[in-house]
C-alpha positions in Angstrom: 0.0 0.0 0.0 1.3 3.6 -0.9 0.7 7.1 0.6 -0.2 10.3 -1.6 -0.6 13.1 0.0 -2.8 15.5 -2.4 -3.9 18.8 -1.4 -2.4 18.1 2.4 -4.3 15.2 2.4 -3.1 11.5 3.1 -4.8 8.7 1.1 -3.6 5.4 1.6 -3.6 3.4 -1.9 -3.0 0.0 -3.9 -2.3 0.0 -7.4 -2.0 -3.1 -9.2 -1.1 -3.7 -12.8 -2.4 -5.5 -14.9 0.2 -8.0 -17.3 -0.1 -5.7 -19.8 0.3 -2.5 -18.0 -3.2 -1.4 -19.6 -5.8 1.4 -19.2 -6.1 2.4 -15.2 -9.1 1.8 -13.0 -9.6 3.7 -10.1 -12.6 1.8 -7.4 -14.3 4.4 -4.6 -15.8 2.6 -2.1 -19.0 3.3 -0.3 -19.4 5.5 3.1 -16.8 4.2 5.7 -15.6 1.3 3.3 -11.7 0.4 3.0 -10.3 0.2 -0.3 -9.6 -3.4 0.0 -13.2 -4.7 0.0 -12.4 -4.6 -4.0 -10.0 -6.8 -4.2 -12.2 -9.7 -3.1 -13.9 -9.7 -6.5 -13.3 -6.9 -8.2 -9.8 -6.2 -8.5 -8.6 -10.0 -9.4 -10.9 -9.4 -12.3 -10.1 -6.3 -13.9 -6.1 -7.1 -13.5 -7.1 -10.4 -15.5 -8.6 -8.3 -18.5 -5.6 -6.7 -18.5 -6.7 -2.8 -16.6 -4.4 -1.3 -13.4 -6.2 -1.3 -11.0 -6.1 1.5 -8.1 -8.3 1.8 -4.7 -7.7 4.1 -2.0 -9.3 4.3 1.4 -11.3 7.8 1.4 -10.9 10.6 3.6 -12.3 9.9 6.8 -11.3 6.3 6.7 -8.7 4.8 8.7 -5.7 4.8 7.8 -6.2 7.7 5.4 -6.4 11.3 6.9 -9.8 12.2 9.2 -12.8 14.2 7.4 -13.6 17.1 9.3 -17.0 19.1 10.6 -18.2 20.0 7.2 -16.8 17.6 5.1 -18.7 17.8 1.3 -18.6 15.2 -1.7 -17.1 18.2 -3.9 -14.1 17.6 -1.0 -13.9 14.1 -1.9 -14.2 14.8 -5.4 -10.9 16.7 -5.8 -9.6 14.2 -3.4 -9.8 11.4 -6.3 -8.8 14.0 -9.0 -5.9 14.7 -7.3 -5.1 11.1 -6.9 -5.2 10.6 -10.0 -3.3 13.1 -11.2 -0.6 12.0 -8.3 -0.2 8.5 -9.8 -0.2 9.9 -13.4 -3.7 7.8 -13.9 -5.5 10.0 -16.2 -8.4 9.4 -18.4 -9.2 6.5 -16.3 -11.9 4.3 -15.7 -13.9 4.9 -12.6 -16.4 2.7 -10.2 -18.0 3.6 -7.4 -20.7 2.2 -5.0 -23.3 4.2 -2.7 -21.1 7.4 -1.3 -18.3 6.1 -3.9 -20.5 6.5 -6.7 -21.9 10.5 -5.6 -18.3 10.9 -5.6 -17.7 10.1 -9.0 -20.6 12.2 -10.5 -19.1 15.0 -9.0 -15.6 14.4 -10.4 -17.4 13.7 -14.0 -18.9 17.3 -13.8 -15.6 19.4 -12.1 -12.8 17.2 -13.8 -14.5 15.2 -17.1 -10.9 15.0 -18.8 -9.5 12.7 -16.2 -12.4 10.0 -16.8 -13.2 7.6 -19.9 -16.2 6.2 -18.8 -18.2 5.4 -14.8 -19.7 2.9 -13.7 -22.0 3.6 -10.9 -23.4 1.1 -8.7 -26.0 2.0 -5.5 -26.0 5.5 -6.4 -29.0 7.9 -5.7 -29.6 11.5 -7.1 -31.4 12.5 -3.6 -33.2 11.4 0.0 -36.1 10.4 0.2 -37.9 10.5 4.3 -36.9 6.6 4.8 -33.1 7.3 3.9 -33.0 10.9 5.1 -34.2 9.4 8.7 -32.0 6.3 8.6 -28.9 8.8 7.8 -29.6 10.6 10.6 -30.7 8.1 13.3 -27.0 6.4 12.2 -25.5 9.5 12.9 -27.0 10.2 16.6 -25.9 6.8 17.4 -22.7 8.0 16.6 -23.0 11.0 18.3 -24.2 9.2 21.7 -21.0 7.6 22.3 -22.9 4.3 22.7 -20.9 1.0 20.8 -23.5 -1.9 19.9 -22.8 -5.2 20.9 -20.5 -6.9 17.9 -23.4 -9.6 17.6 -26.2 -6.8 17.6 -24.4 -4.6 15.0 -23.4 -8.1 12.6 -27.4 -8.7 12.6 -28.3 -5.6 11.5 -25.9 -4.8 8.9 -26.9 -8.6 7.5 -30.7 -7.4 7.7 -29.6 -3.7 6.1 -27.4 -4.4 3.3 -27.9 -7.8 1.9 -30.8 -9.5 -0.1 -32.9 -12.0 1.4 -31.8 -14.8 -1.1 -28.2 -14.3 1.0 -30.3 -14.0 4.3 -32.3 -17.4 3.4 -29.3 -19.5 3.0 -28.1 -20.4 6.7 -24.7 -21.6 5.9 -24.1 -17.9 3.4 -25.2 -15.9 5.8 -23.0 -17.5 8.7 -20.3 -16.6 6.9 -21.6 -13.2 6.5 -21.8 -12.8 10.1 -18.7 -13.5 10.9 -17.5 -10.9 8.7 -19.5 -8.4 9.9 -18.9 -9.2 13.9 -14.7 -8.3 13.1 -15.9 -5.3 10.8 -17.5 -3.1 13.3 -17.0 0.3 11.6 -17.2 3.3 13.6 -16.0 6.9 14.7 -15.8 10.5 13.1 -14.5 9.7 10.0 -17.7 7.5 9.3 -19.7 10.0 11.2 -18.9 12.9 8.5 -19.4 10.9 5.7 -22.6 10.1 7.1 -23.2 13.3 7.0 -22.6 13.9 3.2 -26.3 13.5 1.3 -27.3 14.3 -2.5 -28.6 17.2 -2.9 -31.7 17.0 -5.0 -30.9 20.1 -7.3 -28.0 17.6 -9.1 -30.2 15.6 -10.9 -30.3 18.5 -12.9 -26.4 19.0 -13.0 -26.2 15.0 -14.1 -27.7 16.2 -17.3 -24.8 17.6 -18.2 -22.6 14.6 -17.5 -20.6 14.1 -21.2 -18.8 10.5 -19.7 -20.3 7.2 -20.9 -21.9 5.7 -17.5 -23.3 2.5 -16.2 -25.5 2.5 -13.8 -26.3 -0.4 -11.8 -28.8 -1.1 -9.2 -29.5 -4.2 -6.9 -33.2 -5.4 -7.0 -33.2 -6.0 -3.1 -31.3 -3.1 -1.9 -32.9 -1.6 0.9 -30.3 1.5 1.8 -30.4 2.8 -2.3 -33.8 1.2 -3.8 -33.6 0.6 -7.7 -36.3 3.4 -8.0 -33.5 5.9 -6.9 -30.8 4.3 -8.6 -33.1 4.7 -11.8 -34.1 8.6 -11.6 -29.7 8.6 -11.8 -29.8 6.4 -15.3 -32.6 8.9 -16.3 -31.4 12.1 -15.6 -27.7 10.9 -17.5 -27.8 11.6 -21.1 -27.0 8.2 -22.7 -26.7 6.2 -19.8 -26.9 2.4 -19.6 -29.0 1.3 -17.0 -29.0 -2.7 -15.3 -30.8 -3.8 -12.4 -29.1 -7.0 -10.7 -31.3 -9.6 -8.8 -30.5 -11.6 -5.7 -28.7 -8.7 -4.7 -28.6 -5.9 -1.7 -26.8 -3.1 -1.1 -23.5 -4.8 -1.1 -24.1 -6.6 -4.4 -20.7 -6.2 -6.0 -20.0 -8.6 -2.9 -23.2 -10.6 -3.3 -23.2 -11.5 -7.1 -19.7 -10.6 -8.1 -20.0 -12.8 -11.1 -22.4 -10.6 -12.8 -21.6 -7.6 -11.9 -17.8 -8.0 -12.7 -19.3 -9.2 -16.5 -21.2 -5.9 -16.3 -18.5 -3.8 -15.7 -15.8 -5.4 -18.0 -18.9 -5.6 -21.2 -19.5 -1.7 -20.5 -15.8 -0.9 -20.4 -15.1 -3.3 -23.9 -17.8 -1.4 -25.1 -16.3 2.1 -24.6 -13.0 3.0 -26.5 -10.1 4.1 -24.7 -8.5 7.1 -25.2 -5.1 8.4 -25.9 -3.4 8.6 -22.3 -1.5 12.5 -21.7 -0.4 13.7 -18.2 -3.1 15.7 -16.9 -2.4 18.8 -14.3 -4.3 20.8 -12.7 -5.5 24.1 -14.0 
């Protein structure tokens, strides 16, 4: 793992080339997510098609710098640009899921030359009252102090974030609580990215959006329902828009088969362009 510091911030990174050194891909994780939750799936299978591959652990997420009082997507945004302009990456290929994703439609309307084409995955163009008041009850728990029991917390993100095809098959969803029981993810740097919601006005910005996109939503995903992933695809001009069943809100993790053959039939499908150095203005 390296360490770029960009705009006096410290992001922790991988980058992994592919065998034949080809285009770069750069994966944003979710709210509070490491980095390395790609490289269960994804990363193995963009190196084999022959991409670099680059993830980085966000601000606010250990061991990267702390996000702040105040911290805004647009922050995060110029985060990744400058990443990628740090590790000489640009155009890239981008993917993000949930918080990862808002993140990248921001960077494809402030920095459009450093991306070839998004894929966005859980992604939603605004709250509606259900999210709005599960962001917020998240962050008063935070803001209490109090830590849930490890069992507690494994339940509920089971019952949150995956489909019910996982939760019905006793022997999967063991597995998954074990995971989840040494994950327990907490503390400011969760809290302010918490804190970060869409703002319903960029609906209207995302029309604007020149990038080729995918947009991909999971049929049982409770935290970004497919009807919000879906006004996202609408409001993108030419965007490619694929609902995946069997999954929740961690469906890259959930059905990694199909979305990996999403992701690598989207990017075959757009052409690459001629990589320059790209600096800031």
């Amino acid at each position: 793992m390296g360490v770029a510091t960009v705009g006096g911030v410290r992001l922790h990174y991988d980058d992994v080339a592919g065998p034949a050194g080809g285009e770069p891909v750069v994966l944003v994780m979710g709210a509070g997510g490491r980095g390395r939750a790609w490289h269960l799936h994804q990363v193995p299978a963009l190196v084999a098609a022959g991409h670099r591959v680059i993830t980085y652990d966000s601000r606010g997420v250990p061991p990267s710098d702390p996000g702040g009082v105040g911290l805004t997507v647009g922050d995060l945004a110029a985060d990744l640009a400058a990443l990628i302009e740090h590790l000489d990456a640009g155009p890239c290929r981008l993917v993000g899921t949930s918080l990862g994703a808002h993140v990248v439609e921001e960077l494809l309307l402030s920095r459009p030359e450093l991306a070839t084409a998004a894929v966005l995955m859980a992604t939603r163009g605004r709250d509606d009252r259900l999210r709005a008041a599960a962001a917020r009850a998240e962050i008063e728990l935070l803001d209490s102090g109090i830590t849930l029991p490890r069992r507690y917390h494994a339940a509920l993100q089971a019952i949150q974030n995956l489909s019910p095809h996982t939760l019905n098959d006793d022997i999967e969803v063991s597995d998954w609580l074990a995971v989840f029981e040494q994950s327990l993810s907490a503390g400011p740097g969760l809290r302010h990215q918490l804190a970060i919601t869409p703002d319903p006005g960029r609906l209207a910005a995302y029309a604007t959006i020149t990038t080729p996109c995918l947009v991909l939503a999971f049929a049982d995903d409770l935290v970004t329902p497919p009807h919000l992933v879906a006004e996202v695809a609408e409001a993108i001009p030419g965007a490619v828009h694929r609902l995946i069943d069997r999954a929740g809100h961690y469906g890259y993790l959930e059905r990694p088969e199909e979305v990996n053959h999403q992701i690598l039939e989207f990017f075959r499908r757009v052409p690459a362009r001629p990589r320059a150095r790209v600096t800031s203005p």
